[in-house]
C-alpha positions as CSV (number, residue, x, y, z in Angstrom):
1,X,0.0,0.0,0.0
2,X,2.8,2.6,0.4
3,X,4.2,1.8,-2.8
4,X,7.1,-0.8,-2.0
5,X,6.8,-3.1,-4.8
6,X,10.9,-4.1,-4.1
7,X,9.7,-6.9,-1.6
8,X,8.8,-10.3,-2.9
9,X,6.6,-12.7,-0.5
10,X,7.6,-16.2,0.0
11,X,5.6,-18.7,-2.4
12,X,4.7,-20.8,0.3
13,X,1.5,-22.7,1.9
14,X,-1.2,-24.9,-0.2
15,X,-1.4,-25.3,-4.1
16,X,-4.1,-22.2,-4.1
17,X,-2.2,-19.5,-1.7
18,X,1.3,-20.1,-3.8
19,X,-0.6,-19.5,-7.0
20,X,-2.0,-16.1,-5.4
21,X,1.2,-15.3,-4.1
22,X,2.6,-15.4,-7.6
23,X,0.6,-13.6,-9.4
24,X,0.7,-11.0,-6.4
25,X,4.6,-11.2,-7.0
26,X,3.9,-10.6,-11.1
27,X,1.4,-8.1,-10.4
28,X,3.8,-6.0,-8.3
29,X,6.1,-6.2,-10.9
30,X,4.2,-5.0,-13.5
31,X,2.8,-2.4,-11.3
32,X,6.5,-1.2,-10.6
33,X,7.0,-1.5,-14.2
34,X,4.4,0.5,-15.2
35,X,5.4,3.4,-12.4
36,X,8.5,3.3,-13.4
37,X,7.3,3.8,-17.3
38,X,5.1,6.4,-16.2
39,X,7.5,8.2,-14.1
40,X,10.0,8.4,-17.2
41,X,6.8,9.8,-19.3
42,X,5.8,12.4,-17.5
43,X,9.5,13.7,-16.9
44,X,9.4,13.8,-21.2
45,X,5.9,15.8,-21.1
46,X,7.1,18.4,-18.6
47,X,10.6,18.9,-20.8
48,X,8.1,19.0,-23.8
49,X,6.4,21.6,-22.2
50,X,9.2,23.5,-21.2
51,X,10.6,23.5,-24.8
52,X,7.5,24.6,-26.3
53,X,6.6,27.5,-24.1
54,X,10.1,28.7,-25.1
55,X,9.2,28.0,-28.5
56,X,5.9,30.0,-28.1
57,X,8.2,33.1,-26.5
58,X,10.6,32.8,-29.6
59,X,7.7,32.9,-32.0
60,X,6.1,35.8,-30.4
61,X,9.6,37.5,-30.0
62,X,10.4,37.6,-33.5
63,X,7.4,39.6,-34.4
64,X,7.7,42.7,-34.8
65,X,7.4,45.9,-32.7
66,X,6.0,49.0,-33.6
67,X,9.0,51.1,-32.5
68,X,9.4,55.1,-33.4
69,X,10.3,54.5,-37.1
70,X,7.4,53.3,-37.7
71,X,5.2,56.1,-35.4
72,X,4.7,58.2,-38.7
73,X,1.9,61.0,-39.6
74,X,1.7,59.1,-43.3
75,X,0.1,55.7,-41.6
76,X,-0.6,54.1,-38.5
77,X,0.6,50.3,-37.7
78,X,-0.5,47.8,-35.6
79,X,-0.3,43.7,-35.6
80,X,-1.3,41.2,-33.2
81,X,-1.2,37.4,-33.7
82,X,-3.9,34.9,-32.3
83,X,-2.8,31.3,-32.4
84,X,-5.1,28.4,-32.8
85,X,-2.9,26.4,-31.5
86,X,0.5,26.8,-28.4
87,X,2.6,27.6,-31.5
88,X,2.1,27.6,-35.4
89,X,2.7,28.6,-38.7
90,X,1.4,31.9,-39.0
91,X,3.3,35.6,-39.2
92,X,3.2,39.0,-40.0
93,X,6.0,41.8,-40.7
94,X,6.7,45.0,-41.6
95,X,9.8,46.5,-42.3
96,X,11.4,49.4,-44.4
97,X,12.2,48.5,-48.3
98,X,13.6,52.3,-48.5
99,X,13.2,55.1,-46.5
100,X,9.7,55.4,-47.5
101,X,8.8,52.3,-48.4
102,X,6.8,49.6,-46.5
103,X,6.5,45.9,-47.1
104,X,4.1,44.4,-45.2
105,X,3.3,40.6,-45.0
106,X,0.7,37.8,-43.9
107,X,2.0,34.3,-43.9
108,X,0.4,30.9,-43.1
109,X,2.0,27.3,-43.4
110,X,-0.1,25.0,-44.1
111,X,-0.5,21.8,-41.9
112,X,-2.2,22.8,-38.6
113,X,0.8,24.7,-37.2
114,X,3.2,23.1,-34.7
115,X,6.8,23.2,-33.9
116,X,8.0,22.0,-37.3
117,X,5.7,24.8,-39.2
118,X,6.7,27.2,-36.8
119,X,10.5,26.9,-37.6
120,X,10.0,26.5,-41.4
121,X,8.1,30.3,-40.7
122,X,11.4,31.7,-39.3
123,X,12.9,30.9,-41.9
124,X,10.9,31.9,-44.4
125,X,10.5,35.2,-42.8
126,X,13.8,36.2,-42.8
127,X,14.5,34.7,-46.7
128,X,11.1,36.9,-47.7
129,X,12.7,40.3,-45.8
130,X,15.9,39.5,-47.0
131,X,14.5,38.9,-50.8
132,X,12.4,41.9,-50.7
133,X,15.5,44.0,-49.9
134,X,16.9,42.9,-52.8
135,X,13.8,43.6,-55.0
136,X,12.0,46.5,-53.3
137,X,10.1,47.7,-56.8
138,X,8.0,44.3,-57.1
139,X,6.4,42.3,-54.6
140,X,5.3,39.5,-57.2
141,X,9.2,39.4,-58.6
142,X,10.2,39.1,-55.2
143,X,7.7,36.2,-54.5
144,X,8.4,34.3,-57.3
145,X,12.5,34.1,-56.2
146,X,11.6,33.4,-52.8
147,X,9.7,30.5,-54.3
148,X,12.8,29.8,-56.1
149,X,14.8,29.9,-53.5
150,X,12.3,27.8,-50.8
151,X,11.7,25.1,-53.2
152,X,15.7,24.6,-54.0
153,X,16.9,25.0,-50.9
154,X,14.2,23.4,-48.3
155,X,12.7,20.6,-49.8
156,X,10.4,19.7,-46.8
157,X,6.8,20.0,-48.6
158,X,5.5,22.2,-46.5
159,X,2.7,24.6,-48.3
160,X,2.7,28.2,-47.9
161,X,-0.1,31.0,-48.3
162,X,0.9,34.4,-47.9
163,X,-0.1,38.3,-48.9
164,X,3.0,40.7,-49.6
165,X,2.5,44.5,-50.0
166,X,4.2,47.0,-51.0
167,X,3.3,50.9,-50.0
168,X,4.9,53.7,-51.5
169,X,4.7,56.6,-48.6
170,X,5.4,59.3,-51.2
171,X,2.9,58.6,-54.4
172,X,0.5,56.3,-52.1
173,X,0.6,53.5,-54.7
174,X,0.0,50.2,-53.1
175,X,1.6,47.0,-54.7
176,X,0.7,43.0,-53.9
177,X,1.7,40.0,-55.0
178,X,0.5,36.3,-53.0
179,X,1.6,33.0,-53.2
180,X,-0.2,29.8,-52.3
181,X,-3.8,30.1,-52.2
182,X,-5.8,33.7,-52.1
């Protein structure tokens, strides 16, 4: 009753209590099997846990912030992101292409989300920024060697839907382009 299951009792007595007593002495081994087992699991679920609320800060930490360059009379900026699930696939940025132009982006992996989806996102984010640097006149252009450069490089099959825009401060002229699905 308190949980010993180290002791074994003495197989002793008539034909009936020595087969009791053995499957008492197989029942407390599979019980201290099973503790043991369980024991083991729920250590695993609590580092689990543990890794995915720090995986849950990261996500939410490489968001961005709407710091003073982007406090401007021209627009106002705001994102928040709502998770279905502990962690996922989903993002949004903005960031500077020039000194007054904005891209602006709305991503989704497809799958459900999770850990996996959530790290393919990082990355993704950072190759669209990066790419849109690079071609800050066309969001489709920019898309389509992203694509490129996703499909090449990361061949994990892992579906993408996203919104990219472009916004000119100066003339006001909006530019899109989307990949995946609308």
């Amino acid at each position: 009753g308190k949980g010993n299951f180290d002791s074994k009792l003495a197989e002793t007595g008539i034909l009936e209590v020595k087969g009791l007593t053995r499957s008492f002495n197989k029942m407390k081994e599979g019980l201290k099997n099973y503790m043991e087992k369980l024991e083991s699991e729920v250590i695993e679920r609590k580092t689990l846990e543990t890794e995915i609320e720090v995986a849950q800060k990261i996500q939410k930490s490489i968001l961005p912030r709407v710091s003073a360059i982007f406090q401007r009379k021209e627009f106002d900026i705001y994102g928040e992101l709502f998770l279905a699930k502990v962690i996922a696939g989903d993002c949004y940025d903005f960031f500077y292409l020039k000194k007054n132009k904005i891209g602006l982006l709305i991503a989704d992996i497809s799958g459900g989300g999770g850990i996996s989806a959530a790290f393919y996102m990082t990355v993704l984010k950072s190759t669209i920024r990066d790419i849109c640097l690079q071609e800050p006149q066309n969001p489709a252009k920019a898309l389509a060697h992203v694509n490129r450069f996703l499909c090449n490089e990361y061949k994990v099959g892992m579906y993408v839907s996203l919104f990219l825009v472009y916004y000119d401060l100066d003339t006001g002229i909006i530019q899109y382009g989307n990949d995946g699905h609308y």
